[in-house]
Backbone bond lengths (Angstrom), bond angles and torsions (degrees), N, CA, C in turn:
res aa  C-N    CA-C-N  psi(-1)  N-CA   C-N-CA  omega(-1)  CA-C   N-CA-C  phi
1 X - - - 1.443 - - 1.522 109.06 -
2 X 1.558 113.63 136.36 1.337 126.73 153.30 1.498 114.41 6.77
3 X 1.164 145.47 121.37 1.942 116.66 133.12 1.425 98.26 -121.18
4 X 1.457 91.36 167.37 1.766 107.79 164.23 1.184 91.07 89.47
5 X 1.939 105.89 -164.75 1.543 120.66 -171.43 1.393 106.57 -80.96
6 X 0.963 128.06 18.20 1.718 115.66 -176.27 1.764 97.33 -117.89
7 X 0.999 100.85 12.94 1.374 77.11 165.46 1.590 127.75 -91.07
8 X 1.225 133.38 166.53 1.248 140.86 -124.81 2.323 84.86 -82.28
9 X 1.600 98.36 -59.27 1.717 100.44 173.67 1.985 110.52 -26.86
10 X 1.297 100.50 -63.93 1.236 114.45 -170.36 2.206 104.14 -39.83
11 X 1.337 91.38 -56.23 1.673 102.37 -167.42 1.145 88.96 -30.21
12 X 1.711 110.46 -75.00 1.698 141.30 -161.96 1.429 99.02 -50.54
13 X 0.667 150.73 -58.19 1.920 161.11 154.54 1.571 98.16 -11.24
14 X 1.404 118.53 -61.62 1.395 126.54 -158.83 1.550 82.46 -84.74
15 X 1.000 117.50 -78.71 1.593 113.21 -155.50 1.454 121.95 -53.22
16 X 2.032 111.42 -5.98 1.065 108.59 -167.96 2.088 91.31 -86.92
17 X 1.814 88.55 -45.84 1.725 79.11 176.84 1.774 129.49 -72.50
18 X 1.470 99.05 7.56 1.504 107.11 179.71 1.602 107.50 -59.75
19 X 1.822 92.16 -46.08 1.645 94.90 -156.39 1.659 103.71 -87.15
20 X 1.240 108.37 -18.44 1.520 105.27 -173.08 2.139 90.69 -74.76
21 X 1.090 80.27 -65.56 1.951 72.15 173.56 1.985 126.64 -17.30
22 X 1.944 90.13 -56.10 1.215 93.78 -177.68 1.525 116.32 -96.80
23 X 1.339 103.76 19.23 1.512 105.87 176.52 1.867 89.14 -99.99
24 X 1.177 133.89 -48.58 1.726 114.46 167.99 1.130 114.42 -71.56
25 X 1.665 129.44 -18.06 1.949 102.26 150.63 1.416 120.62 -63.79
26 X 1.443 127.48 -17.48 0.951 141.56 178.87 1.914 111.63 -64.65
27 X 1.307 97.32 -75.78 1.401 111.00 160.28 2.157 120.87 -29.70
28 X 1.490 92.21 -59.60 1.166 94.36 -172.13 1.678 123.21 -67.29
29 X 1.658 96.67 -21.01 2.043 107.72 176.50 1.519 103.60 -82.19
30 X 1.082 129.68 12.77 1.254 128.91 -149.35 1.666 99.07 -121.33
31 X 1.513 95.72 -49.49 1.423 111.06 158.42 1.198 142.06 -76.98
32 X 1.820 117.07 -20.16 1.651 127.14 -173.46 1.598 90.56 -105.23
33 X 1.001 118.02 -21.93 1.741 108.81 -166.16 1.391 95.96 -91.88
34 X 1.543 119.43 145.04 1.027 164.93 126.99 1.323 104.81 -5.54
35 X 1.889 140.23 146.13 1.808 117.26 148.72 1.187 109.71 -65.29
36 X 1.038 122.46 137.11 2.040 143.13 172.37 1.267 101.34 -170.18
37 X 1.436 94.22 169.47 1.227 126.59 170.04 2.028 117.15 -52.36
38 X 1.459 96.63 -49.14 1.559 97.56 165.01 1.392 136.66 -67.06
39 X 1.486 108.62 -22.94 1.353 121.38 152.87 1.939 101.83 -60.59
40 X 1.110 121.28 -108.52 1.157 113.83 -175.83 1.753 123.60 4.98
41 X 1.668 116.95 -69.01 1.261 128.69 179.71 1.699 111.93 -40.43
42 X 1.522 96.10 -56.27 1.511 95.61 -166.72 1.816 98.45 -91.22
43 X 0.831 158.68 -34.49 1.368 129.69 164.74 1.493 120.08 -101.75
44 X 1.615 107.72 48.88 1.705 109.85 155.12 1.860 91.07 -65.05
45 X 1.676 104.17 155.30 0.937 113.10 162.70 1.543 106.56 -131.28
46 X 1.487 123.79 150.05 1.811 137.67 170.42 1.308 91.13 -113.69
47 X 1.798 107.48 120.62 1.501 104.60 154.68 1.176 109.52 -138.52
48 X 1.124 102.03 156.92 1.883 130.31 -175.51 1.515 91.84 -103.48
49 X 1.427 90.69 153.50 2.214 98.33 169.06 1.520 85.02 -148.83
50 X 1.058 123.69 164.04 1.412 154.43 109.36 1.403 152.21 -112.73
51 X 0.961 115.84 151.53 1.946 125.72 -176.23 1.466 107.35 113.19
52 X 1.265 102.51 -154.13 1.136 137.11 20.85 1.771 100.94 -107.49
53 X 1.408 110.77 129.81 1.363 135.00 -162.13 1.693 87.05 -96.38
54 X 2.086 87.99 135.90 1.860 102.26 -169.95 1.423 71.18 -130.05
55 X 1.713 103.00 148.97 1.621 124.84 152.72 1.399 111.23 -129.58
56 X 1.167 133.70 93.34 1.046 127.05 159.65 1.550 126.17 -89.24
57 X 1.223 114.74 129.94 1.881 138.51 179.67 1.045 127.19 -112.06
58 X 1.441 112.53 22.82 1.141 116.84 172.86 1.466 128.97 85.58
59 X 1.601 105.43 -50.79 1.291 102.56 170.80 1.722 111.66 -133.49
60 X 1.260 104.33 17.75 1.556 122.66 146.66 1.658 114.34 -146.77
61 X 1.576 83.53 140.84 1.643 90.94 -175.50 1.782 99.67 -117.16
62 X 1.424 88.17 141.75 2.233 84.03 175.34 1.732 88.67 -161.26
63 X 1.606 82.44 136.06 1.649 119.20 173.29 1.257 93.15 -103.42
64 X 1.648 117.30 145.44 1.319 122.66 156.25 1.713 106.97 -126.59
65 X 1.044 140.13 145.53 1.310 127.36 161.99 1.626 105.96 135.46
66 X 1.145 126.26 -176.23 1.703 113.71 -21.80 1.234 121.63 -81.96
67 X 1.369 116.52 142.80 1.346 132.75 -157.09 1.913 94.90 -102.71
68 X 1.487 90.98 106.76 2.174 85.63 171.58 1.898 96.72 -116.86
69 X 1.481 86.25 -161.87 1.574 103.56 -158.30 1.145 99.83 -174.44
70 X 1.528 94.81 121.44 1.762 95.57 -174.22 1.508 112.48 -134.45
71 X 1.593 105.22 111.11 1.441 97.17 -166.33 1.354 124.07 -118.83
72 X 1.266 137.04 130.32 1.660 137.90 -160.88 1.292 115.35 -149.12
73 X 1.259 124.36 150.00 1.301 134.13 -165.98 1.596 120.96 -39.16
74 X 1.094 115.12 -35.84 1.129 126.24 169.27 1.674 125.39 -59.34
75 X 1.829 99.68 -57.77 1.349 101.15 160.17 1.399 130.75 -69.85
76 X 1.134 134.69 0.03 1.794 145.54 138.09 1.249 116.37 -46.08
77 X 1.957 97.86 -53.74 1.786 96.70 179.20 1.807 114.76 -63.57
78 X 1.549 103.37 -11.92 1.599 114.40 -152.35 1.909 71.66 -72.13
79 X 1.375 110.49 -73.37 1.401 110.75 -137.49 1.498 96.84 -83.93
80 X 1.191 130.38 15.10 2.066 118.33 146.94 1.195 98.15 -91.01
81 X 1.495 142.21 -20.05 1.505 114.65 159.78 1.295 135.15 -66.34
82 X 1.675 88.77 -23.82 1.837 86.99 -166.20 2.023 87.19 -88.54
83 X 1.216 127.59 -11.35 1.140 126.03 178.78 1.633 96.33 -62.67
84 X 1.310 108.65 -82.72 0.834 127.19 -174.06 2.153 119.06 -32.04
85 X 0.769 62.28 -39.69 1.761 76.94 -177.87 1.676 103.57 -71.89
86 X 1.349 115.92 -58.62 1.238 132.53 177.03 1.655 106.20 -42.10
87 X 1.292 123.98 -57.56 1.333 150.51 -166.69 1.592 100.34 -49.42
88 X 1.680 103.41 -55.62 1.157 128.16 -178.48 2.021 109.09 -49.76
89 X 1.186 102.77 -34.73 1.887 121.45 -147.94 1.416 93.75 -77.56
90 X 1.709 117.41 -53.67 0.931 133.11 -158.70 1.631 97.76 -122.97
């Protein structure tokens, strides 16, 4: 088994707080910037969704979804910092 920072949890750990990071740099250029062109660049967002996924068993039923993902330049920059930072920790 895995030890240390390379294990697979750890990646998902960083990359989960990468994007939440760069989803409030995201938030915050959105709000301090001006309309321009540099507004635009840095908070275009690409998102994916999926579901919403049903299991029913008869004598439990569960929906999950829809599951999106929204990703933009900013939240890229989010998760090489929190990489980066992380990298640094350990």
């Amino acid at each position: 088994m895995a030890s240390g920072p390379r294990r697979p949890g750890f990646h998902l750990a960083v990359l989960v707080a990468g994007f939440i990071f760069g989803g409030f740099l995201n938030a915050l250029v959105k709000a301090m910037l001006p309309d321009s062109v540099a507004k635009q660049v840095f908070t275009f967002t690409a998102s994916a969704s999926a579901g919403p996924f049903s299991l029913d068993l008869l004598v439990v039923s569960l929906t999950l979804g829809p599951f999106a993902v929204n990703v933009s330049p900013l939240a890229i920059l989010g998760v090489i910092i929190a990489y980066w930072i992380a990298r640094s920790l350990f």
